[in-house]
Backbone atoms as SQL, in Angstrom:
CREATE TABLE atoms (id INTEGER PRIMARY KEY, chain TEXT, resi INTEGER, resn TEXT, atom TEXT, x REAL, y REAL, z REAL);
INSERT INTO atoms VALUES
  (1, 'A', 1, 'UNK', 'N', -30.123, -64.774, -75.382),
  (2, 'A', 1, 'UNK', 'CA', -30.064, -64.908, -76.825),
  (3, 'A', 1, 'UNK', 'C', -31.336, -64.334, -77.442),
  (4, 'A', 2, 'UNK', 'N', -31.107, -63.227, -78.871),
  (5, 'A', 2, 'UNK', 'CA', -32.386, -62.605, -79.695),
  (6, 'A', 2, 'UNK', 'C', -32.893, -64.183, -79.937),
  (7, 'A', 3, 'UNK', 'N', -34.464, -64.314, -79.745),
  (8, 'A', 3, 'UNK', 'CA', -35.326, -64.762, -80.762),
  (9, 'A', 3, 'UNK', 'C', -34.898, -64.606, -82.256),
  (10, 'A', 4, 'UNK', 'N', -35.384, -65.554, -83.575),
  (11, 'A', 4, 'UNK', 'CA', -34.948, -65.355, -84.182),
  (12, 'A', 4, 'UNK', 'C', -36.534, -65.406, -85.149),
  (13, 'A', 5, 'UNK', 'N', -37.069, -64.118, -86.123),
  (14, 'A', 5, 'UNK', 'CA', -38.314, -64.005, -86.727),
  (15, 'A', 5, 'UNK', 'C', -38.051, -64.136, -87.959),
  (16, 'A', 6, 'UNK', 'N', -38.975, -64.538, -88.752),
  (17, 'A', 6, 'UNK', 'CA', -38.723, -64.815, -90.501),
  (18, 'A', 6, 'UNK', 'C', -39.645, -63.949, -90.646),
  (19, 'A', 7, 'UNK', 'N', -39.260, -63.770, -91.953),
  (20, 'A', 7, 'UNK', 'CA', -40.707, -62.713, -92.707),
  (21, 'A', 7, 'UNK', 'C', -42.170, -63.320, -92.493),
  (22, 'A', 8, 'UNK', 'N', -43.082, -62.652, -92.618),
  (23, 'A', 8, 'UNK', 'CA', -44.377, -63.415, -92.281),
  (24, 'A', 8, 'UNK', 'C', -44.964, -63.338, -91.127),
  (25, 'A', 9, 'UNK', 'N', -44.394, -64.006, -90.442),
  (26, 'A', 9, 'UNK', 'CA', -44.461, -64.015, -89.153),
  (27, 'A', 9, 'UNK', 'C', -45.430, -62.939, -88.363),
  (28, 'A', 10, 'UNK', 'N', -46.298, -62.722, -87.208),
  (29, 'A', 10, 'UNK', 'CA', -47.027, -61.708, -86.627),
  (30, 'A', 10, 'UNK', 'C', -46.542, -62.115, -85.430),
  (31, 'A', 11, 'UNK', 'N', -46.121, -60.991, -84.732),
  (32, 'A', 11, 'UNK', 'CA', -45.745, -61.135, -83.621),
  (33, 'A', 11, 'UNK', 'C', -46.946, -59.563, -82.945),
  (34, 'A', 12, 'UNK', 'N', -47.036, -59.651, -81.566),
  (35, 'A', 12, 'UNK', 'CA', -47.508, -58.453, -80.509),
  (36, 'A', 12, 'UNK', 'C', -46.191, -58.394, -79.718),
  (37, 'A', 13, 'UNK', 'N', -46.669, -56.432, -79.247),
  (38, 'A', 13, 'UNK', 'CA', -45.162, -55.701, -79.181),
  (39, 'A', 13, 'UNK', 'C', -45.816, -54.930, -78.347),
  (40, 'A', 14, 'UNK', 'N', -45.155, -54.171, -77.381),
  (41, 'A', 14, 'UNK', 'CA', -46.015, -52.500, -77.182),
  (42, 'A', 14, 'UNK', 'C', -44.222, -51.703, -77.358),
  (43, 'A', 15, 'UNK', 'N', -44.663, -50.690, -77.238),
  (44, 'A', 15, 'UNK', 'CA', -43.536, -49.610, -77.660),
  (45, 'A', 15, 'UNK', 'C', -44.302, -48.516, -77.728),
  (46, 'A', 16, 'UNK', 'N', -43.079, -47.040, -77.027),
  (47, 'A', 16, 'UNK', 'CA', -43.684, -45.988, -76.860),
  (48, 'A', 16, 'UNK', 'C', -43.464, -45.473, -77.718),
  (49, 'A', 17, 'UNK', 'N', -44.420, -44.076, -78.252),
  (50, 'A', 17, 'UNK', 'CA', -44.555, -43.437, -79.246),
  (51, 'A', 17, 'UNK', 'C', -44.993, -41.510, -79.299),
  (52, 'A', 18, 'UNK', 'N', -44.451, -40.570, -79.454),
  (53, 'A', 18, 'UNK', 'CA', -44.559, -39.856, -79.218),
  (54, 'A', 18, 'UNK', 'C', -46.287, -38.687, -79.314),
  (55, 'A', 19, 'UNK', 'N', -46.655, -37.848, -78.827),
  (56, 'A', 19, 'UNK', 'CA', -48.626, -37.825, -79.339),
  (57, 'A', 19, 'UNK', 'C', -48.523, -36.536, -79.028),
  (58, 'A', 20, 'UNK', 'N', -48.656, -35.583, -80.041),
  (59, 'A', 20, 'UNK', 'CA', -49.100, -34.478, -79.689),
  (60, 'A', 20, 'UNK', 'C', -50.291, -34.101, -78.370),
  (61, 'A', 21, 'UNK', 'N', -50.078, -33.237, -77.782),
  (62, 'A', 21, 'UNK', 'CA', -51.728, -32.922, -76.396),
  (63, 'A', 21, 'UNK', 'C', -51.749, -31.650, -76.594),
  (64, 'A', 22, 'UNK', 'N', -52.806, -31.054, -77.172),
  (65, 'A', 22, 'UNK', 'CA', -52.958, -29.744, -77.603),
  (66, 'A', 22, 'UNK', 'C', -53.324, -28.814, -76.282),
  (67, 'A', 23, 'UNK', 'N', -53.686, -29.855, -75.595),
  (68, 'A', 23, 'UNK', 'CA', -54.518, -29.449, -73.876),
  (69, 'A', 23, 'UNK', 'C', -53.242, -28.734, -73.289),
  (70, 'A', 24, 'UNK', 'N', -52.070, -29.603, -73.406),
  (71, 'A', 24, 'UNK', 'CA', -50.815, -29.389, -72.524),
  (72, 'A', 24, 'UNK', 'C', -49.938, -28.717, -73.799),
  (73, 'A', 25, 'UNK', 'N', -50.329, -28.312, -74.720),
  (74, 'A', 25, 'UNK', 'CA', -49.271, -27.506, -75.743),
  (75, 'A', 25, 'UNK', 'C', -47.915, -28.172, -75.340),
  (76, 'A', 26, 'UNK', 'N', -47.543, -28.931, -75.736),
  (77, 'A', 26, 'UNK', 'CA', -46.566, -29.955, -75.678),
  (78, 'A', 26, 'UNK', 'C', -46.545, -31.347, -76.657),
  (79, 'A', 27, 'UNK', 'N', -45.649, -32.183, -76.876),
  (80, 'A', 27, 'UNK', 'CA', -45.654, -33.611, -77.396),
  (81, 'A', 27, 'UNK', 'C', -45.384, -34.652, -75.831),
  (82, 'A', 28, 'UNK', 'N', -46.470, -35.983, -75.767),
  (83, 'A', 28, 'UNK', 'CA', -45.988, -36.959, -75.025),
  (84, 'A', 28, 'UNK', 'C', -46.111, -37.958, -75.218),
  (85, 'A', 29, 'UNK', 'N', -45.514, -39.034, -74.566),
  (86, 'A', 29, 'UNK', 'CA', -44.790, -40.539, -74.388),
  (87, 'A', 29, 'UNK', 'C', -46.381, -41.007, -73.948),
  (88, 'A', 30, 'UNK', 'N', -46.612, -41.958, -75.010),
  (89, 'A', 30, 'UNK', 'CA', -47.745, -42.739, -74.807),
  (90, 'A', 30, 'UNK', 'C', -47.444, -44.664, -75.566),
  (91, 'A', 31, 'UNK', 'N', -47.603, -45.058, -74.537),
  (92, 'A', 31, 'UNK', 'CA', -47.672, -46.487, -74.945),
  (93, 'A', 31, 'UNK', 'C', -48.338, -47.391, -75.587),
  (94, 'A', 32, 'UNK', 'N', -48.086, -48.027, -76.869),
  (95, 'A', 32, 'UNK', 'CA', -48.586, -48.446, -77.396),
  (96, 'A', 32, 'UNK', 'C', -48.411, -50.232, -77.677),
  (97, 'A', 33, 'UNK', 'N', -49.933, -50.668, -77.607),
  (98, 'A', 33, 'UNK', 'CA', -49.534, -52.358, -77.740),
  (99, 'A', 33, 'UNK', 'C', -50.292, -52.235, -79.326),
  (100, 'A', 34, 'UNK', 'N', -49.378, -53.078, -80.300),
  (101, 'A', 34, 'UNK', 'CA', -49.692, -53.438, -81.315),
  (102, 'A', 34, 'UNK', 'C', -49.620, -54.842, -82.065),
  (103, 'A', 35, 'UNK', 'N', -50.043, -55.294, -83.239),
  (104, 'A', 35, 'UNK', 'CA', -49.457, -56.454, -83.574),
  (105, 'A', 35, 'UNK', 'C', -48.872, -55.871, -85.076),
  (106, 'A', 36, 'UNK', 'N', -47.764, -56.546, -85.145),
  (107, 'A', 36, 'UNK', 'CA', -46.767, -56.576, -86.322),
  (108, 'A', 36, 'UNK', 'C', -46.214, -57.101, -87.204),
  (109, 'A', 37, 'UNK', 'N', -46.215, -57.249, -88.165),
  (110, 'A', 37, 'UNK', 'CA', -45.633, -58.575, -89.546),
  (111, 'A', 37, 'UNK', 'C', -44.264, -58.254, -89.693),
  (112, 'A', 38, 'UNK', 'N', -43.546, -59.017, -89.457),
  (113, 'A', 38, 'UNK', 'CA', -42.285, -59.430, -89.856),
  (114, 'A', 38, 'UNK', 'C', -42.261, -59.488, -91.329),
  (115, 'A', 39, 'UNK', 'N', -41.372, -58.106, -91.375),
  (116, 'A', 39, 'UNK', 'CA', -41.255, -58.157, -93.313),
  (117, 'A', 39, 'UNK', 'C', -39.637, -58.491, -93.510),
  (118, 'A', 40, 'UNK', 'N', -38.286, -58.525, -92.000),
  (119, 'A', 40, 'UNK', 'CA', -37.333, -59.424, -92.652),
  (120, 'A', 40, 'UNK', 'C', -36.552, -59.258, -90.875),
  (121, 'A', 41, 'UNK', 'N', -35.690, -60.212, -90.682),
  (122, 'A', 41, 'UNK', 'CA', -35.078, -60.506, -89.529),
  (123, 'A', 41, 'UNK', 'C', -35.412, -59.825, -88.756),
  (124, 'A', 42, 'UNK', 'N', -35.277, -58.390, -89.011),
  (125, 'A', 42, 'UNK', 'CA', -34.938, -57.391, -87.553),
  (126, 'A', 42, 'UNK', 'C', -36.055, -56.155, -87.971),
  (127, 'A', 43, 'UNK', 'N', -37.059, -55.894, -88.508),
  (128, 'A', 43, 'UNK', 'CA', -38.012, -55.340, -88.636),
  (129, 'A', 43, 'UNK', 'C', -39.976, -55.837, -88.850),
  (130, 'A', 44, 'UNK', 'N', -40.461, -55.271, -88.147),
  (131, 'A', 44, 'UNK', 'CA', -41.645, -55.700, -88.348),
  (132, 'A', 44, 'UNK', 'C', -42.600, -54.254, -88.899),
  (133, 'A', 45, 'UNK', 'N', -43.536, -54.280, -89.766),
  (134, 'A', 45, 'UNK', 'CA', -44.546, -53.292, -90.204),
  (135, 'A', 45, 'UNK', 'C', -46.097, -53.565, -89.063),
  (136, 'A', 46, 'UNK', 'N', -45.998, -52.098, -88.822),
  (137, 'A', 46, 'UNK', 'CA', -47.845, -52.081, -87.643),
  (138, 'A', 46, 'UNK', 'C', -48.760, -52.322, -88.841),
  (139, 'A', 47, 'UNK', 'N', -49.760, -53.540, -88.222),
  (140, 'A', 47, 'UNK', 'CA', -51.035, -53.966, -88.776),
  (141, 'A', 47, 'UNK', 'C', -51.916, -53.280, -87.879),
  (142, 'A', 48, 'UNK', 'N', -52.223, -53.171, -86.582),
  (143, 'A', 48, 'UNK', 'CA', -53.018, -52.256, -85.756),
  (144, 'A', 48, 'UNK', 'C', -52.078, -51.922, -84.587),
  (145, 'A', 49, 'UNK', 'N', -53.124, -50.854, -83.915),
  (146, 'A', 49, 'UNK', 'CA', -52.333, -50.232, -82.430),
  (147, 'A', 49, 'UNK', 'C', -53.312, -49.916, -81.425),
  (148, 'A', 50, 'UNK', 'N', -53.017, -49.933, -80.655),
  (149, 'A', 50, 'UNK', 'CA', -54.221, -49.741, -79.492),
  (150, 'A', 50, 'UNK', 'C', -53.388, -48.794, -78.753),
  (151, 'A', 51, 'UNK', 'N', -53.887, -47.487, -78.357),
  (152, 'A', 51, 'UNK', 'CA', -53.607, -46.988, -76.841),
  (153, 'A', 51, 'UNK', 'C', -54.566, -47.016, -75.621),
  (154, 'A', 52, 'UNK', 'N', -54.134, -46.694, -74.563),
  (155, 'A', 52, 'UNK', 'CA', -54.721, -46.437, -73.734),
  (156, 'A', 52, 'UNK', 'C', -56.016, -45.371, -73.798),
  (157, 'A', 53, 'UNK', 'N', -57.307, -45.052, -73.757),
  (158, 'A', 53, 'UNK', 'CA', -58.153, -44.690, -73.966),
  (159, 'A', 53, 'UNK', 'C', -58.402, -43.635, -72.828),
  (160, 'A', 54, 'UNK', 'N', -57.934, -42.340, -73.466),
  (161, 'A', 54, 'UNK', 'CA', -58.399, -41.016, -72.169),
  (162, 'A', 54, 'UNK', 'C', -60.160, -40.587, -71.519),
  (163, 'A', 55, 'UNK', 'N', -59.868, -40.188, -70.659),
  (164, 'A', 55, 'UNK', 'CA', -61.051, -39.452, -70.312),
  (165, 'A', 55, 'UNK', 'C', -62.708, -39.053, -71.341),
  (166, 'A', 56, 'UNK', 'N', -61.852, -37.586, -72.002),
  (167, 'A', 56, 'UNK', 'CA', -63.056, -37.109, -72.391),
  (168, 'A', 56, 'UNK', 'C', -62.896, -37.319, -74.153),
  (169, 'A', 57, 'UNK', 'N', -64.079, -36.912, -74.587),
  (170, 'A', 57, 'UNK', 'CA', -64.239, -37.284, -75.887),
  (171, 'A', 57, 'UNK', 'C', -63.445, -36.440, -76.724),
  (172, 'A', 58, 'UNK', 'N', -62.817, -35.747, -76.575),
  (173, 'A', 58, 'UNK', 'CA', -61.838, -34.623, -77.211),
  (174, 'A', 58, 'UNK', 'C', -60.208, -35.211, -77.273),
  (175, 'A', 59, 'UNK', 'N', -60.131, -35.859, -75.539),
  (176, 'A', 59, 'UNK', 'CA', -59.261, -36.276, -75.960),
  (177, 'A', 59, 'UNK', 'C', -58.884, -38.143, -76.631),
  (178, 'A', 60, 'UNK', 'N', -60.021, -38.411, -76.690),
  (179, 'A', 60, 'UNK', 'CA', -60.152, -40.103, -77.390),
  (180, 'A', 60, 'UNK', 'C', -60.119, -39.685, -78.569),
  (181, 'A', 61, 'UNK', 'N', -60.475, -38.334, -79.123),
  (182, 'A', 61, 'UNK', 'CA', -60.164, -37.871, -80.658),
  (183, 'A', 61, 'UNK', 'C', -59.154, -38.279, -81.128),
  (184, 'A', 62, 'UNK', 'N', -57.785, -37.574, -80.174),
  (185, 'A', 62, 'UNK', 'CA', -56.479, -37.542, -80.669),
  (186, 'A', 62, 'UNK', 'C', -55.958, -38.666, -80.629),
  (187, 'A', 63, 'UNK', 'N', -56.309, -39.552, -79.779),
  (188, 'A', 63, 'UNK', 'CA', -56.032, -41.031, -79.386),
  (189, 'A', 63, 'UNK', 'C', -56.058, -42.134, -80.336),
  (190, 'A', 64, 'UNK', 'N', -57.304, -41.740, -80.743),
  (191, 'A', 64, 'UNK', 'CA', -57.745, -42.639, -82.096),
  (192, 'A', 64, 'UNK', 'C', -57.140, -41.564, -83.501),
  (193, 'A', 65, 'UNK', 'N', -56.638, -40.858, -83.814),
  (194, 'A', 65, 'UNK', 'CA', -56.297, -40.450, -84.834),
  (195, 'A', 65, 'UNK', 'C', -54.566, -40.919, -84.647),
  (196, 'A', 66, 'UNK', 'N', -53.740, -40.655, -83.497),
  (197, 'A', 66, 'UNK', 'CA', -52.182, -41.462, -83.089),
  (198, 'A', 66, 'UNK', 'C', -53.031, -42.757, -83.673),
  (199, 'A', 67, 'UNK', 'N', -53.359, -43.407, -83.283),
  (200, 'A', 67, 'UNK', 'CA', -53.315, -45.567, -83.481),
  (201, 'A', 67, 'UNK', 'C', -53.604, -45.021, -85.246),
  (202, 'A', 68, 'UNK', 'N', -54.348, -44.811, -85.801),
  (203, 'A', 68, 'UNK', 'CA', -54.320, -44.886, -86.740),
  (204, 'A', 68, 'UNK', 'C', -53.178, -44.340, -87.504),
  (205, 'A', 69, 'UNK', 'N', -52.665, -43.345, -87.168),
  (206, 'A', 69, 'UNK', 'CA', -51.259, -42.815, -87.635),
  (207, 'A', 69, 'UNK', 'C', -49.831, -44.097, -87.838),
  (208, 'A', 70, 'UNK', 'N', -50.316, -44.759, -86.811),
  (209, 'A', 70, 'UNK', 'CA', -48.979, -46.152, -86.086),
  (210, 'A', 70, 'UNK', 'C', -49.213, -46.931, -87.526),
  (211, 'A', 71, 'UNK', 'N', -50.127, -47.308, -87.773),
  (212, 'A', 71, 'UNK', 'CA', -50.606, -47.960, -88.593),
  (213, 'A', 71, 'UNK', 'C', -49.756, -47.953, -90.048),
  (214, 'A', 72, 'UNK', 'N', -48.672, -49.195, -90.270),
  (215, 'A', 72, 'UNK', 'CA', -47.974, -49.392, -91.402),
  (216, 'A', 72, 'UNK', 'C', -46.899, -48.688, -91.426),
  (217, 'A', 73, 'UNK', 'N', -46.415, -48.052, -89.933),
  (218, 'A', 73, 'UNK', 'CA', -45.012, -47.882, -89.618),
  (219, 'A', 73, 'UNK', 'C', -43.951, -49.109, -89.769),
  (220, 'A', 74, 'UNK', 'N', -43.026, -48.820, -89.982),
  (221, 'A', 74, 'UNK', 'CA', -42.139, -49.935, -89.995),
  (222, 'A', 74, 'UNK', 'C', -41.240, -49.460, -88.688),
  (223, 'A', 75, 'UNK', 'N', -40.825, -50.592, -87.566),
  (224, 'A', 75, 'UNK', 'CA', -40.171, -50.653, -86.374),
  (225, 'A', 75, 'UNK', 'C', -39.076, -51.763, -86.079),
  (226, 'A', 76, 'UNK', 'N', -38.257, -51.683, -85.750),
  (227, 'A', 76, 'UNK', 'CA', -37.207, -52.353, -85.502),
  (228, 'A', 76, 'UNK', 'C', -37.168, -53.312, -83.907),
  (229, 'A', 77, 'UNK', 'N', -37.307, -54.591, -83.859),
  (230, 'A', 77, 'UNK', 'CA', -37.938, -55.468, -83.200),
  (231, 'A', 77, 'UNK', 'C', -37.017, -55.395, -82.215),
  (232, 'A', 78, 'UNK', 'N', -36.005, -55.348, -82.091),
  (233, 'A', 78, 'UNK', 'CA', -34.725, -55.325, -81.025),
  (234, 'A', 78, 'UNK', 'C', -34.923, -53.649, -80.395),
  (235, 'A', 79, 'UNK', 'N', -35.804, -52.899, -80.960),
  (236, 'A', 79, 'UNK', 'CA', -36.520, -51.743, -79.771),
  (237, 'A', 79, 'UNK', 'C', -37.670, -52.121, -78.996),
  (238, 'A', 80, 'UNK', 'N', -38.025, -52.647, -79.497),
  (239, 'A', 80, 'UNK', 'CA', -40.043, -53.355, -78.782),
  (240, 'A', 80, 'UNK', 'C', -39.823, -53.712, -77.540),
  (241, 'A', 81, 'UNK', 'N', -40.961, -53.514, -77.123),
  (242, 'A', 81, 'UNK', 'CA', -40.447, -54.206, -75.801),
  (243, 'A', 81, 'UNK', 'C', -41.897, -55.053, -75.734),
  (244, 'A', 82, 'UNK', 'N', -41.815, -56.510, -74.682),
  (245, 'A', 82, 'UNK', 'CA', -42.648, -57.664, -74.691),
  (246, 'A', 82, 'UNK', 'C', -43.257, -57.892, -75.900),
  (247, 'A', 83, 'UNK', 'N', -42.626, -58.577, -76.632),
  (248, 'A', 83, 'UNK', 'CA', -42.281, -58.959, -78.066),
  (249, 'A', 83, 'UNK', 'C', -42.834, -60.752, -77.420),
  (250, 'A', 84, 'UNK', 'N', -43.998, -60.810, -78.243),
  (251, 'A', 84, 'UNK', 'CA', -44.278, -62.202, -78.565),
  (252, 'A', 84, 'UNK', 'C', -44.832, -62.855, -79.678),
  (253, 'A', 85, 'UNK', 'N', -44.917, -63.916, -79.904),
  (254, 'A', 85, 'UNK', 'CA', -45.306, -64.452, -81.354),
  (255, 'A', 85, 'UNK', 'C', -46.426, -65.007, -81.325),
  (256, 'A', 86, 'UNK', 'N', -47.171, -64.383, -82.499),
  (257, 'A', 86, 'UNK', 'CA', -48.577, -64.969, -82.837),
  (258, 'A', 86, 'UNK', 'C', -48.777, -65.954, -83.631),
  (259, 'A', 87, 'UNK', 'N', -49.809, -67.510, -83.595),
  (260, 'A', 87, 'UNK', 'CA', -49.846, -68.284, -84.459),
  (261, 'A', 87, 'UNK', 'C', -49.109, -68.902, -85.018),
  (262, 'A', 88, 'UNK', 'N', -48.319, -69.445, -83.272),
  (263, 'A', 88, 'UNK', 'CA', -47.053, -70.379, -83.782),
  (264, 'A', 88, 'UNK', 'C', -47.689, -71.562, -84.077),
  (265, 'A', 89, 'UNK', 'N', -47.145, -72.557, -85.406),
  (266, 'A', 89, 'UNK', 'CA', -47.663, -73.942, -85.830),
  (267, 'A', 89, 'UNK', 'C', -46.312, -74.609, -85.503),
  (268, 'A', 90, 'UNK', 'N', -46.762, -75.788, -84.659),
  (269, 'A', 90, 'UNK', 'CA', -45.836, -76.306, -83.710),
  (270, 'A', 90, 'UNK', 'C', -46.341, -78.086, -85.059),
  (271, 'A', 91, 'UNK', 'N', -45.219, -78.327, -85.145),
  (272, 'A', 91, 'UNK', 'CA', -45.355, -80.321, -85.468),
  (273, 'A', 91, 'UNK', 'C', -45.576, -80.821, -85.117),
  (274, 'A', 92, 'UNK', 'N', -46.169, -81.726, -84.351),
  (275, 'A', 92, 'UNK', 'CA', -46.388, -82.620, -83.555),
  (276, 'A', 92, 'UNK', 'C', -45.944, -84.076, -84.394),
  (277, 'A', 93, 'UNK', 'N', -45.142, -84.858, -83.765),
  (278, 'A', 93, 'UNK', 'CA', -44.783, -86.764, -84.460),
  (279, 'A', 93, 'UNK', 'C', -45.994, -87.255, -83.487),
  (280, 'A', 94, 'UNK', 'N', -46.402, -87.833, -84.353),
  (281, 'A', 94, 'UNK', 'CA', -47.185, -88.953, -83.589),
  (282, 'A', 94, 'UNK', 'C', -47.390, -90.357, -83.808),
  (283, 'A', 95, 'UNK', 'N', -46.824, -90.792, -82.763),
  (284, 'A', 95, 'UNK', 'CA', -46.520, -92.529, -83.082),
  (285, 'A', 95, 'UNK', 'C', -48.040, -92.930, -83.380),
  (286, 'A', 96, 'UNK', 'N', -47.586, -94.103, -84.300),
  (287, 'A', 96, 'UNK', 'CA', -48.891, -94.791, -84.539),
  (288, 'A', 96, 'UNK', 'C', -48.565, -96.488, -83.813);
C-alpha cells in the first residue's frame, strides 16, 4: 500500500536525473538524494539536492551547477525512489 503525504509535509527521496559531461560529449544518469515539500498528494517541490561529488575541480563545477538546477523542480513521489518522511510529530496519551 502507497504511503499517504499531505501538503507540507518534507519528506527525503533520491531519484535519477539526467547531467550533461562535456568530458564525454554526451548526457548522463546521475543520482540524486534530495529533500522535498509536499505541495499536494502525489507531488513534492526540491528544497535541496546533493550529488555525488567527482574527482577534479572542473568536474565538481558541473556537479554543483546540476544540484542547483534540481532545485524547485516539481517531481512526482510515486517515481522517487527511498522516499521517507521528515519531522514526523507523533501524539503521545499519557496517563496521569
Amino acid at each position: 500500500m502507497a504511503k499517504k503525504f499531505e501538503a507540507g509535509q518534507k519528506i527525503k527521496a533520491g531519484y535519477y536525473t539526467s547531467v550533461y559531461k562535456p568530458k564525454l560529449d554526451g548526457w548522463r544518469s546521475e543520482y540524486v538524494e534530495a529533500t522535498l515539500e509536499v505541495i499536494s498528494p502525489g507531488k513534492a517541490r526540491v528544497i535541496s539536492a546533493e550529488m555525488e561529488q567527482a574527482g577534479s575541480k572542473r568536474q565538481g563545477f558541473y556537479v554543483a551547477g546540476a544540484e542547483s538546477k534540481e532545485k524547485g523542480k516539481v517531481k512526482i513521489i510515486s517515481k522517487l525512489q527511498k522516499v521517507e518522511l521528515m519531522n514526523v510529530k507523533v501524539k503521545v496519551n499519557r496517563k496521569k
